[in-house]
Each structure stands twice: as structure tokens, then as C-alpha cells.
C-alpha positions in Angstrom: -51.1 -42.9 30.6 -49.8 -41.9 26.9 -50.7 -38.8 25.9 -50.0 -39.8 22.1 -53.1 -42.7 22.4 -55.5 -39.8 23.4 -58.2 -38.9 21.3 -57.8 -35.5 19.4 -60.0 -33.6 21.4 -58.1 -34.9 24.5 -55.0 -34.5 23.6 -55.8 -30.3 22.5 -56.8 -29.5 25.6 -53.7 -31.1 27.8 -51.3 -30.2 24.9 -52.8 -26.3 25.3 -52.1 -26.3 28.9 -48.5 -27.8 28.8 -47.6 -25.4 26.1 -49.3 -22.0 28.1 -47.3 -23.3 31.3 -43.8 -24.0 29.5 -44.3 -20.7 28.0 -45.1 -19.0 31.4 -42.0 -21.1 32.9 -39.3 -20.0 30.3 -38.9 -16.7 31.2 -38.2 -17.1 34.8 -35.7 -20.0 33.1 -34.1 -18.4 30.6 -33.6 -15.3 33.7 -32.1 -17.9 35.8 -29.6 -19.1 33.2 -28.1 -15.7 32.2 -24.7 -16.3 34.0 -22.7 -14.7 35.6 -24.8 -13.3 37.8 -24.1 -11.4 41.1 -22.9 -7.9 42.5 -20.4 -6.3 40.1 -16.7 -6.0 41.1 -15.0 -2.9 40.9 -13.3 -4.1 37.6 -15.9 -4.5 35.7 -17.5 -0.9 36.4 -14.2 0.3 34.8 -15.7 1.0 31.7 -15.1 3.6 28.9 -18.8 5.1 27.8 -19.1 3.3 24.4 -18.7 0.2 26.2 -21.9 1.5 28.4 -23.4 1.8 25.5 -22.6 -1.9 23.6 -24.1 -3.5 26.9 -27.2 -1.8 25.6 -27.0 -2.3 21.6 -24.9 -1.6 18.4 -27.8 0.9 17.5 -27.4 2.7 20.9 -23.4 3.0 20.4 -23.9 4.1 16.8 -26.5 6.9 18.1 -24.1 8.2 20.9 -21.1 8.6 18.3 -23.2 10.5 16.1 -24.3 13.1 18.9 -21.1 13.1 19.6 -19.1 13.6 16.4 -21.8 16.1 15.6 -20.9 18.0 18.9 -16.9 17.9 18.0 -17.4 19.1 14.4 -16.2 16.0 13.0 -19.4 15.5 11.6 -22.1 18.5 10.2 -25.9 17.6 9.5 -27.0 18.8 6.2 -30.1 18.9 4.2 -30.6 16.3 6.8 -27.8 14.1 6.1 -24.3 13.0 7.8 -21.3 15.3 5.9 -17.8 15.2 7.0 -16.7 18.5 8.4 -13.4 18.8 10.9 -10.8 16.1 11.0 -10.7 14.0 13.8 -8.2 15.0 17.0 -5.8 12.5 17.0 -7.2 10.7 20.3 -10.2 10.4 19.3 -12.0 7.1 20.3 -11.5 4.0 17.3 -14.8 4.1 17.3 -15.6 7.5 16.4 -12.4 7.1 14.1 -14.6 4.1 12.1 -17.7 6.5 11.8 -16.0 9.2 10.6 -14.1 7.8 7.8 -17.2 5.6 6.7 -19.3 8.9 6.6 -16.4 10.6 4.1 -17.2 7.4 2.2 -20.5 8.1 1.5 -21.9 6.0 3.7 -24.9 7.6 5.4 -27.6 4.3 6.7 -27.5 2.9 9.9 -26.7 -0.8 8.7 -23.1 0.8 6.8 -22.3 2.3 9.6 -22.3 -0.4 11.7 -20.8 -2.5 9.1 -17.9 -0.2 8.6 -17.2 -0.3 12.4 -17.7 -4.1 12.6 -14.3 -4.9 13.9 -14.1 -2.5 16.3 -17.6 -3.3 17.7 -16.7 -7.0 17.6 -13.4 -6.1 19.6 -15.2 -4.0 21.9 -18.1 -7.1 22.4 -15.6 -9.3 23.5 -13.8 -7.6 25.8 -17.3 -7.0 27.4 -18.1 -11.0 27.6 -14.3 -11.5 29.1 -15.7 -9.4 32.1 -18.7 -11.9 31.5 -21.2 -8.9 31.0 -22.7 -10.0 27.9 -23.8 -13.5 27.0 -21.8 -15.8 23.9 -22.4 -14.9 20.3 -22.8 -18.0 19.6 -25.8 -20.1 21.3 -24.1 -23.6 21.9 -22.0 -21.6 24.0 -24.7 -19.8 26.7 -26.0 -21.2 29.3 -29.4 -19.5 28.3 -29.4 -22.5 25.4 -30.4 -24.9 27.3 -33.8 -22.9 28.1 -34.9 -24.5 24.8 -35.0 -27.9 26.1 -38.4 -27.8 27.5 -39.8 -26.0 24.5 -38.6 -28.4 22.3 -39.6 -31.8 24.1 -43.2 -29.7 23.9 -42.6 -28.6 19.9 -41.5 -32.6 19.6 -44.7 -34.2 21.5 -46.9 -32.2 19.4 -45.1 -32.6 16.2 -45.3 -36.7 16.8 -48.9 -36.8 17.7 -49.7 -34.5 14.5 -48.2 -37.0 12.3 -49.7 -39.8 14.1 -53.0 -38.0 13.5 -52.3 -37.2 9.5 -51.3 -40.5 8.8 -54.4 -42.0 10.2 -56.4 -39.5 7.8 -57.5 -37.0 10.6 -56.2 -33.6 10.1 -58.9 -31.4 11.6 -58.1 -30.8 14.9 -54.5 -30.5 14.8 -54.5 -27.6 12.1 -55.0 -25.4 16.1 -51.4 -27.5 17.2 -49.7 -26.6 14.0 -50.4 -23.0 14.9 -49.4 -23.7 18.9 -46.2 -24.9 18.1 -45.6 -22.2 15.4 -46.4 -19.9 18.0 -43.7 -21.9 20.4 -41.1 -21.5 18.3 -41.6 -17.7 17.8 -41.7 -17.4 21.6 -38.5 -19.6 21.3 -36.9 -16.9 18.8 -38.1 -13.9 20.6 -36.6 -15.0 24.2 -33.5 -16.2 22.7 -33.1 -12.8 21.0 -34.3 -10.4 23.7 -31.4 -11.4 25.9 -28.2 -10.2 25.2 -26.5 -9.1 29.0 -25.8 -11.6 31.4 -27.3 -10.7 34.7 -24.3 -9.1 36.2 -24.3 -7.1 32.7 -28.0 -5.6 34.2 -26.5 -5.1 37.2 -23.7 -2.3 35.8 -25.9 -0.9 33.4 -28.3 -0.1 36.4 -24.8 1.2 38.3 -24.4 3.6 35.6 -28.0 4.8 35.1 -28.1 5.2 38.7 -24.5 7.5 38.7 -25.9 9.6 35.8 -29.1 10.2 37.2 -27.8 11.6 40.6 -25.5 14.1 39.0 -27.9 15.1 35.7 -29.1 18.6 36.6 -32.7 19.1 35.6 -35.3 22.2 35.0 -37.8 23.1 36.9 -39.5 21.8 33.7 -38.5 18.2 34.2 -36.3 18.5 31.5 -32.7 17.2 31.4 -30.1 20.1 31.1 -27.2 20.6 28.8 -25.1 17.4 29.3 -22.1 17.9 31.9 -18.7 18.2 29.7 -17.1 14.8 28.7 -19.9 13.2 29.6 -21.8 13.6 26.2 -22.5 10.1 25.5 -23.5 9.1 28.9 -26.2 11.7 29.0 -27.4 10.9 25.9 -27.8 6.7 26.6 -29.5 7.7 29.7 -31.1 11.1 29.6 -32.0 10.7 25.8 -32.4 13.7 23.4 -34.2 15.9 25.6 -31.0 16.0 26.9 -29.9 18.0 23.8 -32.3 20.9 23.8 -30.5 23.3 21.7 -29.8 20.6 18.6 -33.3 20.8 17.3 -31.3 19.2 14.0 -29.6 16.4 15.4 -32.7 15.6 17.6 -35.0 15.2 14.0 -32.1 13.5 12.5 -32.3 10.7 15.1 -36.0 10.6 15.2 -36.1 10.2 11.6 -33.1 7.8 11.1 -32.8 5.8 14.3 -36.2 5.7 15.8 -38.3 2.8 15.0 -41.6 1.8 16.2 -41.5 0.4 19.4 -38.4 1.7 20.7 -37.9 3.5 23.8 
């Protein structure tokens, strides 16, 4: 049977049910494919907190630095806005280094920020893939790529029976396949993008939440305490700024600045 000699009406309703189930089925694909995978070694559990942090996001790393720059005195908040304010000690992490000197630049948004620390966060990234925790930069280098094979032999069936249908004069119908395959390719965009550990990168993230959880002290309230000392940047990816009860600032600062809707 060829699916491309149906008629229109045919050919819409097994089209809609092949594209709900490859939809359905890349998930669980593109889950499978996010190699390595497997119980972290004790090697790759040696990490330094901003590297915690990257295995989360850029955004994440750049918030911890500011809480804890702000906390050092490197950094001040005023009139609700990054100032430089104590030099730097002279160990202080090349991250926090990169932050620091693009804030006494004048650099005060999120996307400078991250753009002044590029190489660093670029150095850090790959050091993070060599342990094999987060997946290629580039696509034709994950595994996770090949995910898109199925989508695309369904995106290239409907794209050959549309024209097939335009070129015999009958548009109607496939103005609803148009709008299922431009709905497959943003469900192709947003899978492709949502994954950025590999599955043994999950697997020491949850390590760490686990070890911060157990040894965060909380109120009777429910409410996280003041972080533990030199673990500023831990409590804060984990605990959050509830964590930080006593910067009422710094808290409004990072809802204004860094909180988006939809995040967590």
C-alpha cells in the first residue's frame, strides 16, 4: 500500500496518527541516546561548585557568582544595580575574577556577563563533556542527533504528499499538514534544546542535591537556614534564595534580573 496514492482525507488521518506516535516515541528516544549513561565514578563527582552549577546552566552559574561576590564584598547592590566594591582576594575563582572586572566595566545585563566570561565558561564546559557529563556543542557530534531521523522521514512523507497534492490543484486539506509538520519541527527544536547533560551528568547532579539536602539545616518553618560556610554556591543552586533570608536586596535583585516566566 502507498500512502502517497491515498486520497486526502485518508492520508490526514494515518499521517495524524504516525506523527502523534513519533512524537510520543521521541522522548523516550532522545532519553535513550543521551550517552554516557551509568553510575558515576568517583572522578567525576570531583567537582568544584561552579562546575555543579554549568551541569545546570550558564544562567544558574552566573546567578551563584553574584550571590557570591555580593557575599565577599567584591560586589555591592545599589539603587538596584551591580557596583564594584572590594578587590578580589587573589584566589579567587577565574570565574568570579571574569564577573568582577566586567561589572567595573559597566557591564550590568545578564547576556554581558556571560559574554565577558565566555572563555572561561567555554573552558569549564569542556572539561565537563571530557568526564562525558554534558552532551557535544555541536549536534553532528551527539548521539541524541540521530533522534531526528524519525521526525524527519515523517516531516519528509508529509512534505512529498503536500506537493503532490498542490501540484494537482488541491490545497485544502493539507493547509492542517502544513501546520502538523510545523508543529514537528518545533517539537524537533524544543527536544533538541531541552537536553543538555548526558545521563550520567543527571546522575551527579542528583548526587549533589542529594549531599546538600542531607546536611542543609532547616526551621521549624520549612525554611532553609543561613548557608553552611564555603558552601555559598551550593546552597544557593539547590536551596534557592530562601536560602538567603537576611539579603532581602540581593533576593529582589535576582527576582527582577534573572527570573523569567517559567523558571523554577
Amino acid at each position: 500500500m502507498n500512502p502517497l496514492a491515498w486520497s486526502g482525507n485518508d492520508f490526514l488521518g494515518f499521517y495524524t496518527l504516525l506523527l502523534t506516535g513519533v512524537m510520543l516515541a521521541s522522548v523516550p528516544l532522545y532519553e535513550g541516546l543521551r550517552l554516557p549513561k551509568g553510575p558515576p565514578a568517583p572522578e567525576h563527582l570531583d567537582l568544584e561548585p561552579y562546575q555543579v552549577a554549568l551541569l545546570i546552566s550558564r544562567k544558574v552559574t552566573l546567578v551563584a557568582a553574584v550571590v557570591q561576590l555580593v557575599h565577599s564584598g567584591a560586589l555591592r547592590l545599589e539603587d538596584g544595580l551591580l557596583q564594584g566594591a572590594e578587590p578580589l582576594a587573589s584566589n579567587a575563582h577565574p570565574l568570579e575574577k571574569a564577573f568582577h572586572a566586567a561589572v567595573l566595566q559597566g557591564v550590568r545585563d545578564r547576556r554581558g556577563l556571560l559574554r565577558a566570561a565566555e572563555p572561561e565558561l567555554a573552558r569549564m564546559e569542556d572539561a565537563l563533556r571530557q568526564r562525558g557529563l554534558l552532551m557535544a556543542s555541536n549536534p553532528l557530534q551527539r548521539p541524541d542527533t540521530l533522534g531526528h531521523l524519525p521526525l524527519c522521514a515523517v516531516a519528509g512523507l508529509g512534505f512529498v504528499k503536500t506537493g503532490r497534492e498542490l501540484l494537482r490543484g488541491r490545497p485544502g486539506d493539507f493547509l492542517l499538514l502544513l501546520l502538523g509538520m510545523s508543529v514537528l519541527f518545533a517539537v524537533v527544536f524544543w527536544v533538541n534544546s531541552h537536553y543538555r547533560r548526558s545521563r550520567r551528568g543527571d546522575e551527579v547532579l542528583q548526587a549533589f542535591r542529594t549531599q546538600e539536602a542531607r546536611h542543609a539545616s532547616v526551621s521549624p518553618e520549612g525554611v532553609p537556614s543561613s548557608p553552611r560556610p564555603g558552601n555559598l554556591v551550593l546552597t544557593v543552586l539547590f536551596l534557592g534564595a530562601p536560602a538567603l533570608p537576611q539579603d532581602k536586596e540581593l533576593q529582589g535583585y535576582l527576582a527582577r534580573e534573572y527570573t523569567q516566566p517559567g523558571d523554577a
